[in-house]
C-alpha positions in Angstrom: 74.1 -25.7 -49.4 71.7 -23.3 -51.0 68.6 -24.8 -49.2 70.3 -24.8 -46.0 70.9 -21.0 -46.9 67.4 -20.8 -47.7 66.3 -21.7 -44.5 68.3 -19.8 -42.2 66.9 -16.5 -44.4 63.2 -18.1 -43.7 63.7 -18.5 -40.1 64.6 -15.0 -39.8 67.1 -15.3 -36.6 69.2 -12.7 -37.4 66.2 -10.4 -37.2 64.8 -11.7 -34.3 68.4 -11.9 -32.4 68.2 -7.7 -33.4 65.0 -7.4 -31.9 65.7 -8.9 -28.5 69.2 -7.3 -28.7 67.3 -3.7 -28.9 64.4 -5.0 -26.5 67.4 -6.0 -24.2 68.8 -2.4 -24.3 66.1 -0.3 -23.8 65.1 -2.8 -20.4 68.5 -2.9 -19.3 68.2 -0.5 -16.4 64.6 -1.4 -15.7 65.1 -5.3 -15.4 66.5 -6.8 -12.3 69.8 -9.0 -12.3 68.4 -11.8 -12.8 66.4 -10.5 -15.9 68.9 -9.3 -17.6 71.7 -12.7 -17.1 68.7 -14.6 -18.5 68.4 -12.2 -21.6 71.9 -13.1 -22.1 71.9 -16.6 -22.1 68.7 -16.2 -24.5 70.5 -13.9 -27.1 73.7 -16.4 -26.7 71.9 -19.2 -27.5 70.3 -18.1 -30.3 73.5 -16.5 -31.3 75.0 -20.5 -31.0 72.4 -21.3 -33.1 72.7 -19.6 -35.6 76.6 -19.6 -35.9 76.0 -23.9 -35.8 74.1 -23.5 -38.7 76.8 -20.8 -40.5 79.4 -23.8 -39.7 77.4 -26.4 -41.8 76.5 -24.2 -44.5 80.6 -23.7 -44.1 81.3 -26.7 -44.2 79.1 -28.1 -47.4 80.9 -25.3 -49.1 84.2 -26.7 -48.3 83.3 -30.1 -49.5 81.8 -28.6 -52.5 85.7 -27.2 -53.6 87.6 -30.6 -53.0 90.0 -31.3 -50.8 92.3 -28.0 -51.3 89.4 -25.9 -52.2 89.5 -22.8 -49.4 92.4 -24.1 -47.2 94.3 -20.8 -47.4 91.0 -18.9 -46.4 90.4 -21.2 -43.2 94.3 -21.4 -42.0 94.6 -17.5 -42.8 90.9 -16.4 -41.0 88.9 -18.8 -39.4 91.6 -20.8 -37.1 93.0 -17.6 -35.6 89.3 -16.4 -34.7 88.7 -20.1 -33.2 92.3 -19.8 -31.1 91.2 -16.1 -29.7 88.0 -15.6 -29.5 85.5 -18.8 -29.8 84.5 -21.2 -27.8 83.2 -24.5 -28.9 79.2 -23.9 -27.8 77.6 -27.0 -29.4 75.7 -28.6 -26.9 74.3 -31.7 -29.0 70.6 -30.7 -29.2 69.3 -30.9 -32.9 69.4 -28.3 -35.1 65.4 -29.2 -35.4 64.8 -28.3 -31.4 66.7 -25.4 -31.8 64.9 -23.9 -34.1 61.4 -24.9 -32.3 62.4 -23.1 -29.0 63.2 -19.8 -31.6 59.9 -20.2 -32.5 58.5 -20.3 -29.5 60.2 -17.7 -28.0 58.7 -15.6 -30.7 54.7 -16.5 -30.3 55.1 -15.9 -26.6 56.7 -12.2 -27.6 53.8 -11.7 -30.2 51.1 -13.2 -27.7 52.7 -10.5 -25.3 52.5 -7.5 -27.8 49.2 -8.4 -28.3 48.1 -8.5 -24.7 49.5 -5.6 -24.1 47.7 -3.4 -27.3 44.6 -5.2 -25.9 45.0 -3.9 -22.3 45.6 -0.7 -23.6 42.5 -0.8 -26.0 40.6 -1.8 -23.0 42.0 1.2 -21.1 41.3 3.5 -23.6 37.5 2.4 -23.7 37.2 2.8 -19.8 38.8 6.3 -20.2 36.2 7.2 -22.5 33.5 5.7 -20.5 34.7 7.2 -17.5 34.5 10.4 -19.4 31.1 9.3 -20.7 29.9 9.1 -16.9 31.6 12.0 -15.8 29.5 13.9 -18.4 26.5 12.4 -17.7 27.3 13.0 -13.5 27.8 17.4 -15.0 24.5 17.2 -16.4 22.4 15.4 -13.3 23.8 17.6 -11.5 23.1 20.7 -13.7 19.1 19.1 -14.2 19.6 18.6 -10.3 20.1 21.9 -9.4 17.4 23.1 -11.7 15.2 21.1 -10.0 16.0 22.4 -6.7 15.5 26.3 -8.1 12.2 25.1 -9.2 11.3 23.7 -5.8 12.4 26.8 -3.9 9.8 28.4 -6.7 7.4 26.4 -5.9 7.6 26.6 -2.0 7.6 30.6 -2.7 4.4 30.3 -4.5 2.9 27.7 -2.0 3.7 30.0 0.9 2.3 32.7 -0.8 -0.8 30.7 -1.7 -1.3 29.4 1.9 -0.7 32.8 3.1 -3.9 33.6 1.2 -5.7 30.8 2.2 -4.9 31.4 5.6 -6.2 35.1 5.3 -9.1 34.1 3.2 -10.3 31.4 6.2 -9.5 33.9 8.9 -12.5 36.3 7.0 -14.6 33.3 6.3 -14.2 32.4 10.5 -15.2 36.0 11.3 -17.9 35.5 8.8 -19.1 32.4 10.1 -18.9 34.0 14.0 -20.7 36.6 13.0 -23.7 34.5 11.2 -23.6 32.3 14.0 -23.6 34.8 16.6 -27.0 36.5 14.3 -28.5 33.3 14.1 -28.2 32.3 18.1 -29.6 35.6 18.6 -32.3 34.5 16.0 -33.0 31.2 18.2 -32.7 33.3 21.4 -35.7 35.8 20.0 -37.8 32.7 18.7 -37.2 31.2 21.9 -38.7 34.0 24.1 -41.2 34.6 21.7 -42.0 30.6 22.1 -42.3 30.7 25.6 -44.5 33.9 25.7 -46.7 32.0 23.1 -46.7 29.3 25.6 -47.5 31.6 28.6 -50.5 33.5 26.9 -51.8 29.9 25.9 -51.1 29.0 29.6 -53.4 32.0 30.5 -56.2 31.2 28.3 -56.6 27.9 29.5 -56.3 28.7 32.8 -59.3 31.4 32.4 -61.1 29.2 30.3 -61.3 26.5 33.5 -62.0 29.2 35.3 -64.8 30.2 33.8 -65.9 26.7 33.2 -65.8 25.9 37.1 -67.7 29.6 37.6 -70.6 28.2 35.1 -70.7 25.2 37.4 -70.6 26.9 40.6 -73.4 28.6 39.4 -75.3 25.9 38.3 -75.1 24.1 41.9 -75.7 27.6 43.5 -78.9 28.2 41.4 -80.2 24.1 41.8 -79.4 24.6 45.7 -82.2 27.8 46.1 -84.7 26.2 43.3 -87.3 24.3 45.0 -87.9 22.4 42.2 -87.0 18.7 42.4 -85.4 18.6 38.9 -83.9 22.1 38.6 -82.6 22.9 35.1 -78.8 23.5 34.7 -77.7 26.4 33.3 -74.3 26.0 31.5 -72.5 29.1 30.4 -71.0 29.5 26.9 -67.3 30.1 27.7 -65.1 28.5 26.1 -63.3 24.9 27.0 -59.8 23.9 28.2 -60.6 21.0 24.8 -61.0 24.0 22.5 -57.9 25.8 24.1 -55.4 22.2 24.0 -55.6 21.4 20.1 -57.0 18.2 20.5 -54.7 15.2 19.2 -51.3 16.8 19.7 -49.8 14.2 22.1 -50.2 11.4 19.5 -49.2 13.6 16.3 -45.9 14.3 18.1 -45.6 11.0 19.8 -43.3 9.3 17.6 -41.1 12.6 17.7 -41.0 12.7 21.1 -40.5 9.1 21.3 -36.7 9.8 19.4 -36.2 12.7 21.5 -36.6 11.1 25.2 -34.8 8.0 23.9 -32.1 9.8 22.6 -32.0 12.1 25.9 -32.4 9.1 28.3 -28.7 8.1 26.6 -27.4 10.9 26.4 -27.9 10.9 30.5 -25.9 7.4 30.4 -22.8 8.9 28.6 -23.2 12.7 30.2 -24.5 13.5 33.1 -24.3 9.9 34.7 -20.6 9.8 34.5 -20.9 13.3 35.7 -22.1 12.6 38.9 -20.0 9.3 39.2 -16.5 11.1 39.2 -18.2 13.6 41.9 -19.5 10.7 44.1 -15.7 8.9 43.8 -14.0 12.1 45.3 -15.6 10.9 48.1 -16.3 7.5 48.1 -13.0 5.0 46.9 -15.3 1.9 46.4 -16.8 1.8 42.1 -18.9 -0.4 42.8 -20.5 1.6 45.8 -20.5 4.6 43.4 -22.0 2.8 40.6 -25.3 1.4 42.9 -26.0 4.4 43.8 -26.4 5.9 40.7 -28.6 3.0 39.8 -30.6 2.9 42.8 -31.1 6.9 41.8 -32.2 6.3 38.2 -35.1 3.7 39.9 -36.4 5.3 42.4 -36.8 8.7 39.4 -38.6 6.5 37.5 -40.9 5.8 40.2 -41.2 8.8 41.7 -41.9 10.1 38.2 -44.4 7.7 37.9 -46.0 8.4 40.6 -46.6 12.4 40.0 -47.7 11.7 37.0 -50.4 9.6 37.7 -51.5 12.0 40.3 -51.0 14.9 38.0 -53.0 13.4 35.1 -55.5 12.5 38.2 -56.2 16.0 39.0 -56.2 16.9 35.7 -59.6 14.5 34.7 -61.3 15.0 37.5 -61.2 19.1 36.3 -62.1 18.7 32.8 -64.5 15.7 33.4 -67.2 18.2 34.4 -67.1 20.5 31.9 -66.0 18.2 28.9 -68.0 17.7 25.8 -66.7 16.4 22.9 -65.6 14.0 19.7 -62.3 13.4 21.6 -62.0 10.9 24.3 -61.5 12.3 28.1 -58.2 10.5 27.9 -56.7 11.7 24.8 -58.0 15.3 26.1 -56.1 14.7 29.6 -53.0 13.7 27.6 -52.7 16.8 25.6 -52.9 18.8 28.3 -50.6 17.4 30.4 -48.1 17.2 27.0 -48.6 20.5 26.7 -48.3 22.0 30.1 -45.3 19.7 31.4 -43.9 22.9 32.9 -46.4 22.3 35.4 -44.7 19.1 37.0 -43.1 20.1 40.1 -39.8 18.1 39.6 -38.3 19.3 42.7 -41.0 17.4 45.3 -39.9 14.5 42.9 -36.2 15.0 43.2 -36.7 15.1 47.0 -38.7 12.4 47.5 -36.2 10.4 45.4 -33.7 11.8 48.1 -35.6 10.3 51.2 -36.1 6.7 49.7 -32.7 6.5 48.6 -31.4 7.0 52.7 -33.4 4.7 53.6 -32.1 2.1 51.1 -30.4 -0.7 52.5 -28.3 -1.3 49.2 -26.0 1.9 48.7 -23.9 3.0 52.0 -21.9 6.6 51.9 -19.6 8.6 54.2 -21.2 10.8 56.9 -20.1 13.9 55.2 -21.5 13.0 51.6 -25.5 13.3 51.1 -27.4 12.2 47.8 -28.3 15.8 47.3 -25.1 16.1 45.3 -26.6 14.2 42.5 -29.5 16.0 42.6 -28.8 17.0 38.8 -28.9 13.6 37.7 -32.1 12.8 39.4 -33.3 16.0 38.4 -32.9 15.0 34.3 -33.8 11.5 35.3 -37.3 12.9 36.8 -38.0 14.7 33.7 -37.3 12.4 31.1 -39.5 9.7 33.2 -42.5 12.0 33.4 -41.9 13.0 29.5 -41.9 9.1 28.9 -45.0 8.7 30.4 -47.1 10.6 28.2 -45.9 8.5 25.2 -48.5 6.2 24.0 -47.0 3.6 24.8 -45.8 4.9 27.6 -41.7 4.1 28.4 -40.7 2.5 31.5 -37.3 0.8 33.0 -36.5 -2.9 33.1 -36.6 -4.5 36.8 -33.1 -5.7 37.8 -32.5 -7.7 40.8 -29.1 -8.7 42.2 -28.5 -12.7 41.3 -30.6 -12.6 38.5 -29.8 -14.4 35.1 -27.5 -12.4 33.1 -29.7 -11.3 29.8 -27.9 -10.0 26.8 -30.3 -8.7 25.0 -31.2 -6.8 28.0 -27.9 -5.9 29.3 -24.2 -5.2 28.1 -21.5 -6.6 30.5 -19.1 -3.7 31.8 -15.5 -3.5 30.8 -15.0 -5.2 34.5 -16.9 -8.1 34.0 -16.8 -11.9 33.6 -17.7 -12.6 30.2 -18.2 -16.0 31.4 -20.2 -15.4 34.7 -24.3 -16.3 34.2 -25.6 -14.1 37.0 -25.6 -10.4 37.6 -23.8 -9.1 40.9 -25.2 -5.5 40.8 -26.2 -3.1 38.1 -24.8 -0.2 36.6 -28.1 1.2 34.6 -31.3 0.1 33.9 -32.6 -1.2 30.5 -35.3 1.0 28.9 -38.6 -0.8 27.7 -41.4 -0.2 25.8 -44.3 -2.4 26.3 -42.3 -5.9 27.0 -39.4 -5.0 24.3 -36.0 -3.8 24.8 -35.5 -0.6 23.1 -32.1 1.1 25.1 -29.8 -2.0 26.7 -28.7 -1.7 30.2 -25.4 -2.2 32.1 -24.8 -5.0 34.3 -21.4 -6.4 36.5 -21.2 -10.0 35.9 -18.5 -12.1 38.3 -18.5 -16.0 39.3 -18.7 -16.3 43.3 -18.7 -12.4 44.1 -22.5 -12.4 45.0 -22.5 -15.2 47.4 -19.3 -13.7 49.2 -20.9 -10.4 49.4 -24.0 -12.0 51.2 -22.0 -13.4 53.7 -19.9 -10.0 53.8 -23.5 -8.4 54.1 -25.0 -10.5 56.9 -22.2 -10.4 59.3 -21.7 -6.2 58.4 -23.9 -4.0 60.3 -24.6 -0.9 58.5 -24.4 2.2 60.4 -25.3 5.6 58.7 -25.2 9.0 60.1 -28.6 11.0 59.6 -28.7 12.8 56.5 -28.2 16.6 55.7 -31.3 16.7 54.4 -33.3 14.9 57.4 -31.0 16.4 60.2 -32.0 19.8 58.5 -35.6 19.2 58.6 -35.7 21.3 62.6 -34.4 24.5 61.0 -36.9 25.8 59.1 -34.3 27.8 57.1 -32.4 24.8 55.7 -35.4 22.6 54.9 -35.8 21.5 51.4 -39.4 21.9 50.6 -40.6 21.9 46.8 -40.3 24.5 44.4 -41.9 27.6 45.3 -44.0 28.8 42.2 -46.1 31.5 41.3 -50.2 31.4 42.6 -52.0 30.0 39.7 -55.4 29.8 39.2 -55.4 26.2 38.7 -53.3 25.4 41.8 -55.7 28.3 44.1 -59.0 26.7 42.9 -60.8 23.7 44.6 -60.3 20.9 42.1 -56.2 21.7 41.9 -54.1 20.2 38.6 
């Protein structure tokens, strides 16, 4: 009986029956129906439970008093409570299984308390990191914001700064204007004073043939009245054109003026070329037409060039051949001269005569209202830079191009246009620039498969009609006529043997 005692103290069921009894109360109004009818059941289980166990331990006492031993106590308390009030609840399970469910009714109510302490530990930690953050957030935003006042600080300065700058370049642009406009006027001075150099030196030379063909007049005046058979020349002592012409200058500045014309014969290509090529297509829709004309214009300079220089540098020896004397050859002597006295070369006979051959060219066509004189500029640089290139030792000279010929490349370039693939040339665009039998300055050629053999037969069945030319239909009025430049009497041009 007393260990029996013992282990309903042990169990602690009374206690726990308390608990859920309290738990039951305070949940009453929260808990739904069904909740709380199971509650009920639960506590009046347990409640079974434990009064089964009080009736065994009340039982074992009985036996333990004999067979009269309480019988006054049961017949005067525990029968009436049995008639009135209980219930038989045994329901046959073992006191052993009993006790088991207690127990595990209870480790699932302490699993419980502990889940809950730990979700609230758990909420407690992201409270205080979600405090922990929001401080953090306060101060990026405080760091932000002085961040953005130190930007705004730093854009005042940096306006202020470039407003300086600005004001400090705007000086330094006046500055430079004004030492560029002093130093143009510099150049402009050192120009004129240059070309007034170059006049008087002119002059001098000019008087010095002058006196040199009086001296020889002279001496066949005087040898035409002596009736001597020999008669003694008498050569007067004023001075030579050799003495006057600083012998050697053509080949001490040849390889300077060798850069110089090669570098101005492209800068015709990329200047004044195009130039006249956008005039001549206001007028004429057809590139390629445009583009053989310019071609055919850059030739025929060349050879027109050619040509007045050989007769310039003609007239030029046959002058100084009879009063030369000298350690110089005739022919360096001739070519300083004419270096030095290029002004001379009357570019505008050459510019017409370019004119004339190129309307009588049966390659290049135009309308009856255009005439070649609107290029004139371009044949005009053209001329000049051919004549220059001829007193280069070795002289310069142009590449012969013919239509159909085998496309070169290290003679030509193919135009945008082309057929990279195409082995002949159709036409050409410019001419290659040669020195001796080397390339120096490539050309520009139109390569196409099959376009020159149509053209031919285009060509042959086309019969090409041209009006006369302004220049030529002019030629009656005597006050249209293009003649050459008009220039000032010199006393080279007036005397007998002219330059």
């Amino acid at each position: 009986m007393a260990d029996s005692l013992r282990r309903l103290i042990n169990n602690e069921s009374c206690r726990i029956l308390q608990e859920k009894l309290e738990n039951w109360y305070k949940d009453y109004h929260i808990n739904s129906c069904d909740q709380n009818l199971n509650r009920c059941c639960e506590i009046i289980e347990m409640n079974s439970m434990i009064q089964g166990q009080l009736f065994t331990i009340l039982n074992q006492t009985a036996r333990e008093g004999g067979h009269y031993a309480g019988v006054e106590t049961i017949k005067s308390r525990l029968l009436p409570w049995l008639g009135t009030c209980f219930s038989s609840t045994t329901s046959g399970r073992p006191f052993e299984t009993s006790l088991s469910l207690i127990q595990e009714s209870i480790e699932k109510e302490r699993q419980l308390r502990e889940f809950a302490s730990t979700r609230n530990h758990e909420l407690q930690q992201l409270e205080k990191e979600l405090n922990s953050t929001r401080l953090q957030l306060t101060l990026v935003q405080q760091d932000l914001a002085e961040a953005q006042m130190a930007l705004e600080d730093t854009k005042t300065k940096s306006a202020t700064t470039l407003l300086a700058a600005e004001d400090e370049i705007v000086h330094l642009k006046a500055a430079l204007k004004a030492s560029q406009a002093q130093e143009e006027s510099t150049l402009r001075n050192l120009d004129r004073l240059n070309d007034y150099e170059q006049q008087v030196q002119i002059l001098k030379d000019e008087i010095a043939i002058l006196g040199a063909q009086k001296s020889v007049l002279h001496s066949r005046l005087a040898r035409s009245r002596s009736p001597s058979p020999r008669p003694c020349r008498s050569r007067s002592p004023s001075p030579l054109p050799l003495r006057s012409c600083s012998p050697g200058r053509a080949r001490l500045t040849n390889a300077a003026r060798h850069a110089h014309l090669v570098a101005r014969f492209s800068e015709i290509y990329t200047q004044e070329r195009l130039d006249a090529q956008n005039l001549l297509r206001t007028y004429i829709d057809d590139l390629e037409i445009v583009q053989r004309i310019i071609y055919v214009a850059a030739v025929e300079s060349f050879h027109a060039a050619k040509m007045a220089f050989r007769q310039f540098k003609m007239r030029v020896r046959k002058t100084l051949s009879l009063t030369y004397s000298g350690p110089e050859s005739l022919e360096d002597t001739v070519l300083d001269y004419i270096v030095r006295h290029e002004d001379l070369y009357d570019v505008q006979a050459s510019v017409n005569e370019v004119i004339r051959a190129m309307n009588i060219n049966p390659k290049i066509s135009f309308p009856p209202e255009v005439d070649f004189i609107m290029i004139s500029s371009l044949i005009r640089e053209l001329c000049r830079v051919a004549f220059s290139m001829q007193t280069l030792v070795p002289p310069l000279d142009i590449a012969f191009g013919a239509d159909g010929e085998l496309f070169n490349e290290s003679k030509y370039r193919r135009s945008y246009d082309s057929d990279f693939t195409a082995p002949l040339v159709v036409y050409h665009v410019w001419p290659a620039l040669m020195e001796n039998d080397s390339i120096i300055v490539k050309g520009e050629a139109v390569s196409k498969r099959g376009a020159l053999w149509s053209r031919r037969s285009r060509s042959k069945s086309r019969s090409r009609s041209r009006s006369m030319s302004p220049i030529l239909s002019h030629s009656a009025s005597p006050s249209r006529t293009l003649l050459p430049r008009s220039r000032s009497p010199s006393p080279i041009r007036s005397g007998s043997p002219r330059l």
